[in-house]
KOLNUDO-803794 format. One record per atom (N, C-alpha, C): y, x, z. Coordinates in pm, whole numbers, plus 32768, in hexadecimal, padded with zeros to 4 digits. Layout:
N
YXZ...
END
This chain:
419
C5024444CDACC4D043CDCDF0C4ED43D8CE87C51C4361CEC2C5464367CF44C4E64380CF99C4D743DFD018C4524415D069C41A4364D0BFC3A3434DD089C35E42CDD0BBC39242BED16EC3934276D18EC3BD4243D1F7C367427BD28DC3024219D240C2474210D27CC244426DD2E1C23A42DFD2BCC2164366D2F8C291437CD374C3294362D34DC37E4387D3B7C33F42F4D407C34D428CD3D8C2E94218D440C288424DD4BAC215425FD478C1B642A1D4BCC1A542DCD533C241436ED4FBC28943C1D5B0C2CA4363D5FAC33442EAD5EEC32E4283D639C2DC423AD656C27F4235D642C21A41B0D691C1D041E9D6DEC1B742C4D6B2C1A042DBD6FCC1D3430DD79DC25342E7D796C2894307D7FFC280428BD865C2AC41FED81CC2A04180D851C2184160D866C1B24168D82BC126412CD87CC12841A7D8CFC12F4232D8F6C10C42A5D954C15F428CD9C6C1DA4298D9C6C236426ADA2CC23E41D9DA60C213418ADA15C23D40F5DA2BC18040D8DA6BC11440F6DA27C08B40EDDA94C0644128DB08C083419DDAEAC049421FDB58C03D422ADBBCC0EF4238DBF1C0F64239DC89C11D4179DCC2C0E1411FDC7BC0BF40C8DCF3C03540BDDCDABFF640DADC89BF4440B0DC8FBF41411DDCF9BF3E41AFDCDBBF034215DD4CBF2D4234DDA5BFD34213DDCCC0064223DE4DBFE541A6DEC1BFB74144DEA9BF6940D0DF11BEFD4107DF63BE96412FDF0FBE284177DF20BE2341EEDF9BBE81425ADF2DBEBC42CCDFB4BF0B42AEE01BBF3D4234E03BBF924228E09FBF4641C4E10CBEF841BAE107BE794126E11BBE6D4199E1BABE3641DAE1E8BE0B422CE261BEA54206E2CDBF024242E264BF7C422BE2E3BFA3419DE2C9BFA14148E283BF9840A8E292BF65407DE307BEC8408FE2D6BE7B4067E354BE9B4064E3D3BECE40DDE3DBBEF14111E46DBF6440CEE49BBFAA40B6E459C0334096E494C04C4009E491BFFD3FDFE438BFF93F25E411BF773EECE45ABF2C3F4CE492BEDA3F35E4D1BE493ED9E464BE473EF8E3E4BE023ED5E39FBD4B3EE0E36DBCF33E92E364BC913ED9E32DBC6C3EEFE2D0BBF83F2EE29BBBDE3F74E1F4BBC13F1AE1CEBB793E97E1DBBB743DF3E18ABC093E00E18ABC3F3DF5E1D6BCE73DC8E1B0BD463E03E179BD393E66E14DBD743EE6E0D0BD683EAEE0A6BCA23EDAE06CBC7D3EC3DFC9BC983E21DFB5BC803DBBDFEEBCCF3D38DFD5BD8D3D30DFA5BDD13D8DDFF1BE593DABDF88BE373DDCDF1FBE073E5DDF0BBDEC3E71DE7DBD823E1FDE1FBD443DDEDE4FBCF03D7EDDF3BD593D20DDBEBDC53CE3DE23BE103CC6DDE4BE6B3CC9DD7DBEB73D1CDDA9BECB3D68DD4ABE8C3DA3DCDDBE1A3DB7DCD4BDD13DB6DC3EBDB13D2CDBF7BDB73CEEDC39BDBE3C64DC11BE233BFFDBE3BE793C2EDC03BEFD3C17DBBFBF423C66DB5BBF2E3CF1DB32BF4F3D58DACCBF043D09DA77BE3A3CE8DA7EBE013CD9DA29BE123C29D9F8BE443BADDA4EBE273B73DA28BED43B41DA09BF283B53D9F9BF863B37D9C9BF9B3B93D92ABF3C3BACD8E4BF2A3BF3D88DBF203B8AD828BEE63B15D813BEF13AA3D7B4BF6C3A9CD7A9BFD73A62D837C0543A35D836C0C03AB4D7D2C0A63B38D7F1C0E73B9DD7ACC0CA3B9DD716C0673B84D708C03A3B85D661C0763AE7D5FAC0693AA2D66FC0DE3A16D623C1593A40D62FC18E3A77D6ADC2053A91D6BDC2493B0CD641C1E13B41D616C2023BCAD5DBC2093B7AD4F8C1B83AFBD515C1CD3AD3D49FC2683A8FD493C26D3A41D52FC30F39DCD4FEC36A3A52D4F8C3A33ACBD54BC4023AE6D565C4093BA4D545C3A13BB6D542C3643C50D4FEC3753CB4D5AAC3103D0FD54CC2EC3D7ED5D4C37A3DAED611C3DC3DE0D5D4C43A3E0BD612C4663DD2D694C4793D2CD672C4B93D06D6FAC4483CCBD773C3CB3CD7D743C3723CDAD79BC3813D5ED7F8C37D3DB7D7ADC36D3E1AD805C3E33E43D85FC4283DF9D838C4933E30D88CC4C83DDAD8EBC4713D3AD8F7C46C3CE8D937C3F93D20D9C3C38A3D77D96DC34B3D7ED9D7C3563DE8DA3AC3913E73D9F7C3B63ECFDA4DC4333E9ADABFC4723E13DA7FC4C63DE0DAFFC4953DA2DB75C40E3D83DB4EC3C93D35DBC9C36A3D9EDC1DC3353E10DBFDC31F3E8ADBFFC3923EBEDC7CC4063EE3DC6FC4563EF9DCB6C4723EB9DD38C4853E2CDD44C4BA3DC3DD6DC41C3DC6DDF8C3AE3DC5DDA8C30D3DDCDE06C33D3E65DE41C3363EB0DE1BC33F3F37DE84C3AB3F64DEBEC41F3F27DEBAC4823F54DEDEC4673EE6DF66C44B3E6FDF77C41A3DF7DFCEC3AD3E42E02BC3353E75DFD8C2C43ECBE01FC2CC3F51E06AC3533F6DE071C35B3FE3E0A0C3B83FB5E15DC3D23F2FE147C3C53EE4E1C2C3963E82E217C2FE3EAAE1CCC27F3E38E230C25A3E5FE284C2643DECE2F6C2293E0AE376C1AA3D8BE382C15D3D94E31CC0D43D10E32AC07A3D2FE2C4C0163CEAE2B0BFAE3CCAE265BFF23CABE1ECC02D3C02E21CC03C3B97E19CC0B13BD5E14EC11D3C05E1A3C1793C70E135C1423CBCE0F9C0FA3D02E11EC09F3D76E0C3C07A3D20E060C03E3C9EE062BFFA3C97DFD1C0473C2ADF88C0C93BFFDFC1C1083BDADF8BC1773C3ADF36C19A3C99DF5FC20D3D07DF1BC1C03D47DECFC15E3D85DEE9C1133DCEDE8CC0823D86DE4EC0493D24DEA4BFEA3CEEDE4DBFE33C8DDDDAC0823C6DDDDFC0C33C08DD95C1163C4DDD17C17D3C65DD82C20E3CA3DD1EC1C93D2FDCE0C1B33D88DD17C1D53DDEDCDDC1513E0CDC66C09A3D84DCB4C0703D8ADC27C0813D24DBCEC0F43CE1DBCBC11B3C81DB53C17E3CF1DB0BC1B13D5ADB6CC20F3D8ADB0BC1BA3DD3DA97C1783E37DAFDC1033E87DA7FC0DC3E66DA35C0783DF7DA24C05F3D92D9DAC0D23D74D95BC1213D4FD963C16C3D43D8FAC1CE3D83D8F3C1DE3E32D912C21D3EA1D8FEC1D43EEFD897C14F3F0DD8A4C0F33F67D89FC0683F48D842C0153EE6D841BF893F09D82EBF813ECAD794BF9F3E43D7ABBFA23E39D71DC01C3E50D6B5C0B03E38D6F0C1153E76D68CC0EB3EF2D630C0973F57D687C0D93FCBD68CC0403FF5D5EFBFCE3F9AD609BF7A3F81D59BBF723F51D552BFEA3EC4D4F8C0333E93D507C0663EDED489C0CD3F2DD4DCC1453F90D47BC0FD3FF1D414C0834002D492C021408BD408BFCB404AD3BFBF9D3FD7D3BCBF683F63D34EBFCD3F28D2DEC0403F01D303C0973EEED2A3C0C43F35D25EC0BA3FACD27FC1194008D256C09B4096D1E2C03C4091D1EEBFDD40E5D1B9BF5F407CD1A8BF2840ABD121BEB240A6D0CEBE2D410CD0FFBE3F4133D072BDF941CFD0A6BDF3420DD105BE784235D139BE7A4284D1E7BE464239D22ABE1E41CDD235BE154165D2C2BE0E4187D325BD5041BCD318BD1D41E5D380BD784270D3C6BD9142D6D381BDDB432BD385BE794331D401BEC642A8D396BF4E428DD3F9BF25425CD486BEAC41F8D478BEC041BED504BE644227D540BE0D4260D53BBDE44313D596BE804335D5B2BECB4366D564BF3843B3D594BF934360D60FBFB742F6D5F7BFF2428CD650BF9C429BD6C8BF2D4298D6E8BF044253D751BEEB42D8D7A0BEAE435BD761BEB743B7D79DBF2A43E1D7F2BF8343AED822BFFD439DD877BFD14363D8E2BF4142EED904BF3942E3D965BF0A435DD9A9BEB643AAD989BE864410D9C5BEBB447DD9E4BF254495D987BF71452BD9C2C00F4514DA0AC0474467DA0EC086444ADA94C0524442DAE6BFEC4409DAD2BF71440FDB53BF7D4473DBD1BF4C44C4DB6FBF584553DBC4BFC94587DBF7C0304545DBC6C0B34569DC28C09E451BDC62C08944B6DC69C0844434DCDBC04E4477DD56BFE044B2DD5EBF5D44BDDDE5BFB84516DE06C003457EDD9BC0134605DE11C0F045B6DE5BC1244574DDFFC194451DDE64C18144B5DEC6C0F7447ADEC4C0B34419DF11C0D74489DF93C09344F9DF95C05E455EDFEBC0F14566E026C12E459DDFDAC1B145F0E017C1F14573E08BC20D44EAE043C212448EE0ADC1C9448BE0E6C1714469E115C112445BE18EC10644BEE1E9C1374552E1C8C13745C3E21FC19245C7E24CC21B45CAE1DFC2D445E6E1DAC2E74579E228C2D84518E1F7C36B4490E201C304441FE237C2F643BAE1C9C2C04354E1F3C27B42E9E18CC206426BE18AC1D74245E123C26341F6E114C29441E1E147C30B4181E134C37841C7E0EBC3A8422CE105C4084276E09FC3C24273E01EC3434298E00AC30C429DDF93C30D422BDF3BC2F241AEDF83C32D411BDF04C391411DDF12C410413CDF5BC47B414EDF3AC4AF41A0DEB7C4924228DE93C482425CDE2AC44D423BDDA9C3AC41D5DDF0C3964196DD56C3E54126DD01C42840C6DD85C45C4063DD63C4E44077DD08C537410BDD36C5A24143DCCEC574418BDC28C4D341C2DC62C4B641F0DBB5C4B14175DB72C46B40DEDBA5C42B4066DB4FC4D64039DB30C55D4053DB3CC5BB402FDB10C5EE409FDABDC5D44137DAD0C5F4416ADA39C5B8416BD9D6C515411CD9F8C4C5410DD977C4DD4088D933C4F74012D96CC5503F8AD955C5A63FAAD8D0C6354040D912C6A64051D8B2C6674077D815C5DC40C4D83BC5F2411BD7EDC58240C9D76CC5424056D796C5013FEFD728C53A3F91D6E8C5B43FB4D71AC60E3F49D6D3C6633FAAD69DC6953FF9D66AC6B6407BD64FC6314091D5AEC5C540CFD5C6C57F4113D596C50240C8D547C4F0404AD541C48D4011D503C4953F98D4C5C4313FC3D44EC4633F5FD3D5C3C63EFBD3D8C3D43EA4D3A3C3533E44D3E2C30E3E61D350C3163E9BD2E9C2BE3EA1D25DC3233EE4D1F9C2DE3EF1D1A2C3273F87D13FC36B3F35D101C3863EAED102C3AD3E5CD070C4593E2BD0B4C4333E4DD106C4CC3E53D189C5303EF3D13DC4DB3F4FD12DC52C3FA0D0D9C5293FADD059C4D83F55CFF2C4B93F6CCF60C44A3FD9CF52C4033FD6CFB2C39F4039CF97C2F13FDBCF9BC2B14059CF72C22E3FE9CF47C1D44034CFF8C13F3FEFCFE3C0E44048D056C0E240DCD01BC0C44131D089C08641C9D06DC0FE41EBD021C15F41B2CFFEC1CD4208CFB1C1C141DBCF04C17541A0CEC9C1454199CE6EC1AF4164CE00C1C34176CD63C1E24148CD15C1E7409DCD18C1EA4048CD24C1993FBCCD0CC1683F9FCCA7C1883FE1CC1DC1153FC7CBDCC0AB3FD1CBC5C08B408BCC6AC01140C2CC4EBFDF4083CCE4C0174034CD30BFC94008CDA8BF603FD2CDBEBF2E3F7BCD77BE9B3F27CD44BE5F3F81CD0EBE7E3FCACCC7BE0F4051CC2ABDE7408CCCA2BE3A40E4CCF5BDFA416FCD58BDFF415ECDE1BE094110CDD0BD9040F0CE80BD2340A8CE82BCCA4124CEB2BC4B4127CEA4BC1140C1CF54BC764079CF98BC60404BD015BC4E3F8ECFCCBBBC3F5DD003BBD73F09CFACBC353E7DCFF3BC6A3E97D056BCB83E53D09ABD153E1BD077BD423E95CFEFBDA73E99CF8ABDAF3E0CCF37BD683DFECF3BBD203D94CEB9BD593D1CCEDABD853C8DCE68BD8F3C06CE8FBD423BDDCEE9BC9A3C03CEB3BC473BA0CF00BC1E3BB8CF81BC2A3C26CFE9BC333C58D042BCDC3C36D08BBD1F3C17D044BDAA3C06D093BD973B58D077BD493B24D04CBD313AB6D04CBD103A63D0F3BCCE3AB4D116BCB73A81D1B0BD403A64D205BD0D3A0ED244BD7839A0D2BBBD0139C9D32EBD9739ACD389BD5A39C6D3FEBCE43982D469BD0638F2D430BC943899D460BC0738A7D424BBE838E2D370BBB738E2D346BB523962D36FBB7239BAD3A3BB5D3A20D3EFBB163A1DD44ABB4E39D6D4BDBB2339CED546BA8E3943D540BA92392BD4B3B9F638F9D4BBB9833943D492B9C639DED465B94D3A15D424B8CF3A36D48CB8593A5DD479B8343A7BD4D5B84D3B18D4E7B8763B63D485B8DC3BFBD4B7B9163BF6D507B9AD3B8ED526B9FC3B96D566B9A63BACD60EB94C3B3ED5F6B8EF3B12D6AFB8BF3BC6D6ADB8763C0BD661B83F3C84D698B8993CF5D6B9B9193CF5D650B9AF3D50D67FB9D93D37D70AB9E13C9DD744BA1F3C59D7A7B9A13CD0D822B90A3CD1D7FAB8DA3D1FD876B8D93D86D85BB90B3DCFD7EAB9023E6AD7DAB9A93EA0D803B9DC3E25D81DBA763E4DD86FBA413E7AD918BA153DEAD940B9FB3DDDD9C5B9C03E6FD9DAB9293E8ED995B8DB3EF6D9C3B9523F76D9C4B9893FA1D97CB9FB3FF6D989BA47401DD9D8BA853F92D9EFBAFA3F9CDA4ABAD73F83DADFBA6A3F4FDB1BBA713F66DB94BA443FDBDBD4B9F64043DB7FB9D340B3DBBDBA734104DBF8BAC24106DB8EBB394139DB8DBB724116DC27BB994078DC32BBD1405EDC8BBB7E4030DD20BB1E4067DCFEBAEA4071DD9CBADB40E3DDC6BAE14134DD71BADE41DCDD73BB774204DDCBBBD541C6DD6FBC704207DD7ABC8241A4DE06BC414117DE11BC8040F5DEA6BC3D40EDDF32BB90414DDF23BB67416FDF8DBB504203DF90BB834246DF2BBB5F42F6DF1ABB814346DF6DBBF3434DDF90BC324382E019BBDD4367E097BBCD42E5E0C4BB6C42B8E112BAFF4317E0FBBAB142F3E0A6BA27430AE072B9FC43B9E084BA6643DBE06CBA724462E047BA8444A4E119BAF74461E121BAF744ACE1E9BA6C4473E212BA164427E209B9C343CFE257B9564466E22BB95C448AE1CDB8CF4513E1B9B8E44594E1EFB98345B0E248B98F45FBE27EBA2D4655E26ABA604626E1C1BAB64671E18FBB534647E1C2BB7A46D0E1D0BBFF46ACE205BC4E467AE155BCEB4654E1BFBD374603E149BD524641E100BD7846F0E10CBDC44722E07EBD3D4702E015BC99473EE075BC4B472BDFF2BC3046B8DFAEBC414644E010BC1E45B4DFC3BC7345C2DF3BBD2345E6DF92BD6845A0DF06BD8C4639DE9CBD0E4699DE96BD3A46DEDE33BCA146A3DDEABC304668DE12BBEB463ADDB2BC0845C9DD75BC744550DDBEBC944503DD90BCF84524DCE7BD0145BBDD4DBD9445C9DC8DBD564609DC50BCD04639DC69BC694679DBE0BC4745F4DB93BC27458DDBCFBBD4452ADBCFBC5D44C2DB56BCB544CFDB72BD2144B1DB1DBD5444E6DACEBD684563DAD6BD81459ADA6EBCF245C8D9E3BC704594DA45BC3945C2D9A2BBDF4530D96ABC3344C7D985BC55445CD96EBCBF445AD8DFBCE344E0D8F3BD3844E1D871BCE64509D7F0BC804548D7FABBF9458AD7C3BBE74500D793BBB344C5D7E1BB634448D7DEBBAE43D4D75BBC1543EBD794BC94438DD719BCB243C7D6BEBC984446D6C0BC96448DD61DBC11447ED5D6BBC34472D606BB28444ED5C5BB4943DFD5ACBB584384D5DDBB8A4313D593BB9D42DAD50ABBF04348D4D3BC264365D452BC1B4394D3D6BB4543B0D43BBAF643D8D39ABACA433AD366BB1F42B4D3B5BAF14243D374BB40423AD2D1BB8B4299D29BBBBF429CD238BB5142CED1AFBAF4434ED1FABA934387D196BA164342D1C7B9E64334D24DB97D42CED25BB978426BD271B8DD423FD28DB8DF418ED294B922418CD345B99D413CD338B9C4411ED3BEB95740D5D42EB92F4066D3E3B8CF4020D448B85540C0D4A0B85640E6D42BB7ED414AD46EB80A41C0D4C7B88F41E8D4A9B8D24233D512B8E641E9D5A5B9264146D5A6B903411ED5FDB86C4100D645B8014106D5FBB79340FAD648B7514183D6A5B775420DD672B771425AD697B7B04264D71AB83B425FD6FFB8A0427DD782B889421FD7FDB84A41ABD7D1B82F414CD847B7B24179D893B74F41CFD86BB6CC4229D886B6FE4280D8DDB75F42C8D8A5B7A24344D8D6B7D34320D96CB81842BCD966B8724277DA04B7EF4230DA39B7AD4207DA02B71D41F3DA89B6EA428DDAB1B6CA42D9DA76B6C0432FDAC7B7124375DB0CB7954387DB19B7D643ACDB72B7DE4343DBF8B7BF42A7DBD0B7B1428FDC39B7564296DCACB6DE4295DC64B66142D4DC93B65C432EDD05B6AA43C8DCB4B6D94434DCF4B7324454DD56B7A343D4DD55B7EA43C3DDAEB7904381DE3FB73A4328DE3AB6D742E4DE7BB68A4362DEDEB66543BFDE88B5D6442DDEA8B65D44B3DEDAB6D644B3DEE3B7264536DEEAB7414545DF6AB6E645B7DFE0B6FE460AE00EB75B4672E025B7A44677DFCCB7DC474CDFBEB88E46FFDF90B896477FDF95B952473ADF46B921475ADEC9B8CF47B7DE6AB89B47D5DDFDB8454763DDA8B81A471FDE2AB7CC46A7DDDCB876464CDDB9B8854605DE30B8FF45C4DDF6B94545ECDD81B9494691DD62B98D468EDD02B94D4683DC81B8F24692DC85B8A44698DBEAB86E45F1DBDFB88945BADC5AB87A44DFDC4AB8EA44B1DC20B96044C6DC4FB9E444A6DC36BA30449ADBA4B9F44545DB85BA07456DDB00B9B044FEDA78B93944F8DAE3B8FD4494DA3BB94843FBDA30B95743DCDA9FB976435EDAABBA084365DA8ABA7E43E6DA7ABAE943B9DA2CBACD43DAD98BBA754449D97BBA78442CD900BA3143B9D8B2B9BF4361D8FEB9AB4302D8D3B9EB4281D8ACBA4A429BD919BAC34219D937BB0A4211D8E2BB6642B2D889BBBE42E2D84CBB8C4293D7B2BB2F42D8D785BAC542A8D6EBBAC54218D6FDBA9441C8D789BA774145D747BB0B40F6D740BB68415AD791BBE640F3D7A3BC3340C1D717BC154175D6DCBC474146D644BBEB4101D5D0BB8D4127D5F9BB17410AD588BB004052D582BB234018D5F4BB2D3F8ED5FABB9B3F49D5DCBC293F7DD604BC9F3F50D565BC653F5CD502BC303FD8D4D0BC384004D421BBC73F9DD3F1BB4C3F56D41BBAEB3F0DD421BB5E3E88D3D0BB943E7FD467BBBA3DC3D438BC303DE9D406BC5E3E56D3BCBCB33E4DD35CBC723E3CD2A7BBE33EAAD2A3BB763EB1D263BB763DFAD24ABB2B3DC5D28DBAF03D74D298BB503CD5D26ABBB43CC4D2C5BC013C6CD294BC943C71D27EBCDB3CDDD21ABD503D06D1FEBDA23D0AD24CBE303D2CD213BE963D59D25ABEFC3CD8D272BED23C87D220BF213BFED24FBF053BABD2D1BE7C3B98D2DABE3A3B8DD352BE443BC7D3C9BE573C3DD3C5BE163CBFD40DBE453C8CD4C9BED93C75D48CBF2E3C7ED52EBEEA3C02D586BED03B88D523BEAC3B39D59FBE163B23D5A5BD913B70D54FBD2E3B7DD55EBD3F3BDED5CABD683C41D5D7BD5F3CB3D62DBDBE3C52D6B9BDDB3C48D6C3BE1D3BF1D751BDCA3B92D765BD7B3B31D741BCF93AD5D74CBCA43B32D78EBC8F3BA7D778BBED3C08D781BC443C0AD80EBC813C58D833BCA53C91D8A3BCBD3C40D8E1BCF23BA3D8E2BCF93B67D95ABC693B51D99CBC0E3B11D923BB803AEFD937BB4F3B6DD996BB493BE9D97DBB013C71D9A9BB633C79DA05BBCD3C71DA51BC2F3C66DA92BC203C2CDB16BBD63BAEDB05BB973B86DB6BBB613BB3DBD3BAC83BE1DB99BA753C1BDBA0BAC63CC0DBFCBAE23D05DBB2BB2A3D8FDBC8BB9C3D6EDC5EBBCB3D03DC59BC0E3CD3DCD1BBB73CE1DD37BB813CA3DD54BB1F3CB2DDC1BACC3CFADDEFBAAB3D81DDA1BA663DDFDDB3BAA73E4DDE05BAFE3E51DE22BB463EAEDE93BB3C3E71DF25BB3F3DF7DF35BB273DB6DF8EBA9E3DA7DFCBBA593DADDF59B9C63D7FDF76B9603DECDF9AB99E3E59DF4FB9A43EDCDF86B9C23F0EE016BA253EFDE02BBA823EE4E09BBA253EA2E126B9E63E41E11AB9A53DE4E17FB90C3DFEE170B8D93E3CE0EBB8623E7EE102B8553EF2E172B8B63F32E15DB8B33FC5E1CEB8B73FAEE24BB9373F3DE253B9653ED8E2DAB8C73ECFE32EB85C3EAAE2DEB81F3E35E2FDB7683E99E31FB78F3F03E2D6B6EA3F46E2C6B71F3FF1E306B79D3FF5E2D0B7C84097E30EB7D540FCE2A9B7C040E6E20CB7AF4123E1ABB7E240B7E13AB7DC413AE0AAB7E34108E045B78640E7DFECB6E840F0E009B6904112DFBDB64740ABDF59B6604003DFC9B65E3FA1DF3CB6A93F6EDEF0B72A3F89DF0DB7C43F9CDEA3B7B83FE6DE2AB7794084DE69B79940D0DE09B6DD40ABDD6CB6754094DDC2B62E407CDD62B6124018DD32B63D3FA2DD56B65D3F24DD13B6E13F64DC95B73F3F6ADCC7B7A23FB9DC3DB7434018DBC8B6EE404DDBE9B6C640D8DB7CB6504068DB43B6274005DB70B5A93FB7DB3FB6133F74DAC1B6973F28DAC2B6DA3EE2DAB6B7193F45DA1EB7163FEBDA36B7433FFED9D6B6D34013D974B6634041D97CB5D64071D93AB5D53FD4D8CCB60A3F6CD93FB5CD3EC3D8C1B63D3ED0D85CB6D63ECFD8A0B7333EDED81DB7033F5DD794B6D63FCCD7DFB6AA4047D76FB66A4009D728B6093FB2D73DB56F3FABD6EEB5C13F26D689B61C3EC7D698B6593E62D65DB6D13E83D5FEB6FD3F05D644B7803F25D5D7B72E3F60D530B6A33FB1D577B6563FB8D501B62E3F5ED476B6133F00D4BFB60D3EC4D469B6613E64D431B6D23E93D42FB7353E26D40CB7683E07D355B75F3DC4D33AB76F3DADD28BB7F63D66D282B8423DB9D20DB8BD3D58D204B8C83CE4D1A1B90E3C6DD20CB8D63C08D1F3B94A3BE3D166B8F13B5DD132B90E3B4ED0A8B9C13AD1D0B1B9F63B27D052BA993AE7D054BA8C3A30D027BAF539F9D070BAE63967D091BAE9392DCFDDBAB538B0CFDABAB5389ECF5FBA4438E4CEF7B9F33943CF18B96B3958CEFFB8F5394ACF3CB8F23950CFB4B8A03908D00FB8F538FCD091B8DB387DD09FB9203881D148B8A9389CD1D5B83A3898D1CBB7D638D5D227B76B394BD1FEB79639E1D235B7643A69D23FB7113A63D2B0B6B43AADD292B6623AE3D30CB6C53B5AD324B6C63B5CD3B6B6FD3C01D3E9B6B03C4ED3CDB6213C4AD3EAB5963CC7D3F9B5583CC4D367B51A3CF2D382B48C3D0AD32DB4463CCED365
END
């Protein structure tokens, strides 16, 4: 029998979401101090580029998930690592504000956006049953351990060379990752005669025990979805998630010199803080043996208290043991909330339910770097940023709990989410 596809898949997507997210989400962030300085910028006016920019990765995520039905993931992604390029290769010669958030708050997060977040969940939903939870842990764990090359090449530019050589460099990787998705990826197994998980097709329905598997679960449409009242509590158990992350990664450096610590230590907690983010995305992946919803209610507990800790941290020891919860919290819910609304409303659905959630939570997550940003501006600290966020994750914990999967269309069309 020919070796399943799936799995060599997998090491590509994990190279394309790691290389193709990494170093532009975390190199903005680290390069934000010598920005400032030289663009003459303030910390409202960073975190406002990167809000942008999260706001455009997240909300051009509908458009990728239609786009990914007419024309398939392949040439999305390789549409978007071109716009990816085209932003930082542009950003590595701004001399303003409005360039800044036009090259990178625009281009280069429209490229991510439809390079990266949902293709790349997407490929490990189409492509696996059983593994689900499993493939997309393995995929995404790439954000975290490019990551960590990211902070320590962020570094080397900013000491060596320059932030500007450095999007120069990214803007040439986002064109060998372009070659290499059009090259290396197949949009579903039925593109090679193969079934999900590798499977026989006659035994694909009998042994998968995922009930996603099923007609009446692949029965869901995407509109049909986005009325459940699940979809509304996923949409804030995204938000609660994801802004700890990105107010962390785009005032941490900041946050971190402002308590006293010099830069090598900021950005070697920043690459603890990322790399066990990879921890975090491997937990993820007990949504295969446990109840996912409930792994996500946990991990969203977990990232309020690191933010907490980040709030109350004194020491470089505190930072590190705040940092640490809040990536492994980030890591668990990042996956545990695909595997949910894959759970929940199949794999036919999946791409443009999951691009709906994230533009909605996208919003929201946009503006929190900014708002962040002009809190400190405005009081001198981070302290009602950071505990407004940890309040924000404690409500998603207590809601992912109780979440019930809701009943397939054509048996009832109105579920309670709760109990």
């Amino acid at each position: 029998m020919r070796f399943f596809y799936g799995w060599w898949l997998v090491g590509f997507a994990w190279i394309l979401y790691g290389f193709g997210a990494a170093p532009g989400y975390y190199s903005w962030s680290f390069f934000s101090p010598e920005i400032i300085d030289e663009l003459d910028l303030t910390r409202a006016q960073t975190g406002a580029v990167f809000g942008l920019f999260t706001f455009m990765f997240n909300s051009i995520a509908p458009v990728t998930g239609l786009a990914i039905a007419r024309w398939g993931t392949r040439r999305v992604m390789v549409v978007g690592n071109l716009f990816t390029a085209i932003g930082c290769w542009l950003l590595s010669g701004a001399g303003s504000l409005w360039e800044c958030l036009v090259y990178f708050g625009i281009l280069v997060g429209a490229g991510i956006g439809l390079s990266t977040i949902v293709p790349c969940q997407a490929l490990a939903t189409s492509w696996f049953t059983k593994y689900r939870a499993r493939a997309v842990a393995a995929v995404l764990t790439a954000g975290g351990m490019v990551g960590v090359l990211v902070t320590w090449f962020d570094r080397v530019m900013v000491q060596e060379y320059s932030w500007r050589t450095g999007w120069q460099i990214i803007a040439v990787l986002s064109l060998v990752l372009a070659v290499l998705a059009a090259v290396v990826v197949r949009n579903r197994p039925s593109d090679l005669g193969q079934q999900p998980d590798g499977m026989l097709p006659e035994l694909e329905g009998r042994l998968s025990p995922d009930p996603t598997a099923n007609a009446s679960s692949d029965a869901w449409t995407p509109s049909a979805a986005l009325r459940t009242p699940q979809f509304a509590v996923l949409c804030l158990c995204t938000v609660a998630f994801a802004i700890p992350w990105s107010v962390t990664t785009a005032h941490g450096r900041l946050h971190l010199e402002d308590l006293g610590l010099t830069t090598d230590v900021a950005a070697q907690i920043l690459s603890v803080m990322i790399l066990v983010s990879i921890a975090g995305r491997i937990t993820g992946a007990a949504g295969d043996f446990l109840v996912p919803e409930k792994v996500l209610g946990f991990a969203l507990l977990v990232e309020a208290a690191g933010m907490f800790g980040l709030l109350l941290a004194t020491t470089a020891t505190m930072a590190y043991v705040a940092t640490i919860l809040v990536a492994v919290g980030f890591g668990a819910a990042y996956i545990s909330t695909a595997v949910v609304v894959a759970k929940f409303f199949g794999r036919i659905a999946f791409a443009q339910t999951l691009g709906a959630q994230y533009l909605i939570s996208g919003i929201f997550n946009a503006l929190s770097p900014a708002i962040a940003g002009w809190l400190f501006d405005s009081t001198g600290s981070y302290n009602i940023a950071f505990s407004t966020i940890g309040m924000m994750c404690v409500l998603g914990g207590i809601l992912a709990f109780r979440l019930r999967v809701p009943r397939p269309p054509g048996r009832m069309n109105v579920v309670a989410a709760t109990e």
